[in-house]
FIDRENKOL-639184 format. One line per 10 residues: their letters; for each residue z, x negated, y negated of N, C-alpha, C, CB. Coordinates in steps of 0.02 Angstrom, whole numbers, plus 32768, in hexadecimal, padded with zeros to 4 digits. Each point is the difference from the previous one (the first is absolute). Glycine has a CB too. Layout:
<vexlums>
a) Z,X,Y,Z,X,Y,Z,X,Y,Z,X,Y  ... $
</vexlums>
This chain:
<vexlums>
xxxxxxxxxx) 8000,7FD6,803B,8000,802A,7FC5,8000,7FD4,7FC2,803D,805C,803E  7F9D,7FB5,7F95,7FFC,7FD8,7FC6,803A,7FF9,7FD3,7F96,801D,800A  8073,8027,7FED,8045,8010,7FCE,803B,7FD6,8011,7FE2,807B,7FF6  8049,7F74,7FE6,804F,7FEF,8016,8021,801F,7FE6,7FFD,7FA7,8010  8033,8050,801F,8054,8024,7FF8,800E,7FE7,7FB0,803F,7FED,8095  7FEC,802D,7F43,802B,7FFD,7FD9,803F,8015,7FEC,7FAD,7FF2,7FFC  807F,7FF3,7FDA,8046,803E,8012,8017,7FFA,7FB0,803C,7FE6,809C  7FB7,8055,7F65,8012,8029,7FC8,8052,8001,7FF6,7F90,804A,8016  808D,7F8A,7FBF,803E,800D,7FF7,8011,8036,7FE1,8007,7FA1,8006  7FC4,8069,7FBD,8033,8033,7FDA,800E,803A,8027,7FD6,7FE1,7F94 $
xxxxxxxxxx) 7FF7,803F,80A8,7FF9,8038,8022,8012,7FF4,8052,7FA6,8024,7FA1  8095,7F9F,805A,8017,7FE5,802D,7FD9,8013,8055,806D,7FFE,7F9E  7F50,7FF5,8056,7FE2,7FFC,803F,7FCA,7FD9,800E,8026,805D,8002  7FBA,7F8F,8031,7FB7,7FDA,7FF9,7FCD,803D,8012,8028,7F77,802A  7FA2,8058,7FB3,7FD0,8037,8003,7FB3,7FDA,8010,8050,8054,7FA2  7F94,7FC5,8082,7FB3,7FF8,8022,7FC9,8039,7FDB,803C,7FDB,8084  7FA4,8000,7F51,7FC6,802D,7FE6,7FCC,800B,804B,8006,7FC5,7F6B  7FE4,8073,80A7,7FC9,801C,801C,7FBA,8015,7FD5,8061,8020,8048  7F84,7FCB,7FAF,7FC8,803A,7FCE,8021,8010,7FCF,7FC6,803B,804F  803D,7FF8,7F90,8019,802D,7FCF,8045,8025,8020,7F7E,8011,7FCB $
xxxxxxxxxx) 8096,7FD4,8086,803D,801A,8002,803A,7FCF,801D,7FBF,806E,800A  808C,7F91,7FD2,8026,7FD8,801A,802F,8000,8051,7FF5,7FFF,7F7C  801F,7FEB,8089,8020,7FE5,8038,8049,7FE5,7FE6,7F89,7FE1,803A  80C0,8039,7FE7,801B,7FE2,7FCC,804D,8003,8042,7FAF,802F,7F60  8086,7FB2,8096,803B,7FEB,8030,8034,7FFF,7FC7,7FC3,7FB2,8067  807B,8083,7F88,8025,7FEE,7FD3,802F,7FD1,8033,7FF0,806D,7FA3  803D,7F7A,801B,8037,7FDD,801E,8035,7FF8,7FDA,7FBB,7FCC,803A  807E,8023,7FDD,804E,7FEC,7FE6,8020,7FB9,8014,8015,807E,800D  7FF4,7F68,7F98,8014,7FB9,8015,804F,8000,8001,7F92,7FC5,7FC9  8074,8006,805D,8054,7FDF,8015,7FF3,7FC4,7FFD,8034,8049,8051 $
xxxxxxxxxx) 8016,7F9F,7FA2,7FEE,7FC2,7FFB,7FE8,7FD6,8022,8036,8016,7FD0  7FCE,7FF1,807F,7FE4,7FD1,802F,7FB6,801E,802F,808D,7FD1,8006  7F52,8071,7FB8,7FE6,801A,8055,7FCB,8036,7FC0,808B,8003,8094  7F27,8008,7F8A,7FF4,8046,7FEB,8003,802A,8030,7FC3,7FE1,7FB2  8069,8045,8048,7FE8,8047,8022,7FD7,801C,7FEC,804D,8013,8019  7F52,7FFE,8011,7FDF,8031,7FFD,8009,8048,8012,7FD4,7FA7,8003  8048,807F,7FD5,8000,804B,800B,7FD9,803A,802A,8020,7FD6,7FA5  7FA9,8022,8029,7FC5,802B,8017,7FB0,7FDC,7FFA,8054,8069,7FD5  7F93,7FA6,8066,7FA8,7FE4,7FE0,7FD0,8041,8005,8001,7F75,803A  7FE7,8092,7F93,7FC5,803B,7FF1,7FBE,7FE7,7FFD,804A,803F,7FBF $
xxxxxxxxxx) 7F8C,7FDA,8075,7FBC,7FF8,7FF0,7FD8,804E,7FFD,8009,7F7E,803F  7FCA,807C,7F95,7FD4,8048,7FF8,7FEF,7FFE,8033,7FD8,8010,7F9C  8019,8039,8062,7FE8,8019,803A,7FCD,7FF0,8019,802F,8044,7FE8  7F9D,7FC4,7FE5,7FC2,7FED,800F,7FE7,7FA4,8025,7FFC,806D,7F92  803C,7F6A,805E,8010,7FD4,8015,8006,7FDE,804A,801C,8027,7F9E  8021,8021,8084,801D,7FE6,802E,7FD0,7FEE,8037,8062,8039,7FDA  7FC3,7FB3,805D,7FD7,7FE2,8036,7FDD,7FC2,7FFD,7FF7,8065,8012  8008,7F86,7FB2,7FC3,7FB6,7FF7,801F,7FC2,8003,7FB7,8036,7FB1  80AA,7FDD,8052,8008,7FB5,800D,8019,7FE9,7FA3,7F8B,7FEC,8083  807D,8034,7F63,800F,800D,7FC3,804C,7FD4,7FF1,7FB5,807E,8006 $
xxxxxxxxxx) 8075,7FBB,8013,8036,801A,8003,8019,7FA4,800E,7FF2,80A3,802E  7FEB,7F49,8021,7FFB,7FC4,800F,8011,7FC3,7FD2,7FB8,803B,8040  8005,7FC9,7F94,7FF7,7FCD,7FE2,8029,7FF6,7FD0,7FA2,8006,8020  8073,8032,7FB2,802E,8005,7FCD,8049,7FCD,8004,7FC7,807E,7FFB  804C,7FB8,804E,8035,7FD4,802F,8005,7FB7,7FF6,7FE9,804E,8056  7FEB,7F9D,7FBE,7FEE,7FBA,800D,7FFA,7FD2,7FCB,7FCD,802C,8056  8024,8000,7F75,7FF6,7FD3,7FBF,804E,7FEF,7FDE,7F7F,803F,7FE6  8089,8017,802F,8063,7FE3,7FD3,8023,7FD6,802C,8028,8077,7FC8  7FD7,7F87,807F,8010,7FD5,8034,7FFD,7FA3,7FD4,7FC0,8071,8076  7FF2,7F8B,7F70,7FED,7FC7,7FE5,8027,8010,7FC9,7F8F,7FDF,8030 $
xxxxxxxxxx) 8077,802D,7FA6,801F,800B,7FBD,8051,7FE0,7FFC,7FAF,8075,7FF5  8075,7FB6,804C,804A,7FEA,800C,7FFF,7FCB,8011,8029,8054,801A  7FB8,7F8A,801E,7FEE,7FC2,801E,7FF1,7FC6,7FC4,7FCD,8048,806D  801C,7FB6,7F64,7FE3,7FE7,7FCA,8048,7FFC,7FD9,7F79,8032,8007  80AF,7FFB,7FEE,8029,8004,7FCA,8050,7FEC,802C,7FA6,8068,7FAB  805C,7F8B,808A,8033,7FEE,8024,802F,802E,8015,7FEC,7FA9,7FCF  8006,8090,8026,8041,8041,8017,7FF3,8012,8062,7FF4,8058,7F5E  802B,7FD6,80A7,8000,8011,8034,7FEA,8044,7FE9,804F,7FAF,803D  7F99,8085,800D,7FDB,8045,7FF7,8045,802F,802D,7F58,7FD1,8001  80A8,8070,7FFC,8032,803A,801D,7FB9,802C,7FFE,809B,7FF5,7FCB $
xxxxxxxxxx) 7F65,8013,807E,7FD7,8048,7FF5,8026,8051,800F,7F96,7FA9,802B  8046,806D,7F8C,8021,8038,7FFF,7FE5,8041,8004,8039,7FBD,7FCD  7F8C,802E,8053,7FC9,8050,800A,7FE8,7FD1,8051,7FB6,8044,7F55  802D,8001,80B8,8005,7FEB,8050,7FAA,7FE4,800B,8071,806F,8034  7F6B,7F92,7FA6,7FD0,7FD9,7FE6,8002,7FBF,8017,7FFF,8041,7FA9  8022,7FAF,8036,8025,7FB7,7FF5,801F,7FE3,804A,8027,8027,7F79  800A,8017,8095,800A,7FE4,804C,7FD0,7FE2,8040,804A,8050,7FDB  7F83,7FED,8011,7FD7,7FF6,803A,7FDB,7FC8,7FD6,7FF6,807C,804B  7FF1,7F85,7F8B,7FE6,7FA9,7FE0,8017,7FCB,8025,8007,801E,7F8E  803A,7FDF,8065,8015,7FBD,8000,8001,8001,806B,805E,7FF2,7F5A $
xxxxxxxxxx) 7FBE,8048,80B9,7FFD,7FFA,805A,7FC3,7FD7,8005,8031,807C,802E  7F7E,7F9B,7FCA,7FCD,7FDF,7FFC,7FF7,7FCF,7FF7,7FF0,803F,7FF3  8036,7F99,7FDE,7FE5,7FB0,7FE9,8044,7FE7,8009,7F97,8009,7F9E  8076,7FD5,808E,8030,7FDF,8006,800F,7FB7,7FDC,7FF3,8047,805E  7FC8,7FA2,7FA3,7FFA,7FE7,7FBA,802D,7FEB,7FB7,7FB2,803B,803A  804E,7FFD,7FC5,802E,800D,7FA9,8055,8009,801A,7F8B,805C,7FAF  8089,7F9E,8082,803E,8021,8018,8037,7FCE,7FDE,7FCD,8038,807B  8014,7F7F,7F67,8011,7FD9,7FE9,8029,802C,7FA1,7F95,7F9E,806A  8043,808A,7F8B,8013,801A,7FC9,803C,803C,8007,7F87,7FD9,7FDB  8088,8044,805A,8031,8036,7FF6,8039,7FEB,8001,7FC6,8045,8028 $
x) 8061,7FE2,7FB4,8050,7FF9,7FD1,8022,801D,8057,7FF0,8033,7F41 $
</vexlums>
């Protein structure tokens, strides 16, 4: 995907431009950890692996910035089951 992740502090979430539609994962900071809440992808969206990539970018984002991740939408759970990978990042 061309686009990248970004994370919107003021609207404390990251967000994945699609086309003309976003992609977006709020979250809640602590001091040692983000907890991702919720991830929303349009509808028109779903199924493509979207949802995925978004994931993956804030994954890079925390990874980059040295925190640890809490998943807090079940999104996220099954994310991270999948890539064992990143398991290096959970609080």
């Amino acid at each position: 995907m061309a686009a990248s992740v970004r994370d919107n502090k003021d609207r404390s979430r990251f967000e994945l431009d699609v086309g003309s539609e976003l992609a977006f994962a709020n979250y809640r900071l602590t001091p040692s950890a983000v907890i991702i809440t919720h991830t929303e992808t349009p509808r028109t969206l779903r199924g493509r692996g979207i949802a995925s990539e978004l994931i993956k970018g804030a994954l890079d984002l925390i990874r980059r910035d040295g925190t640890k991740v809490v998943a807090g939408c079940g999104f996220v759970v099954d994310y991270l089951d999948k890539h064992p990978e990143d398991a290096d990042l959970v609080a």
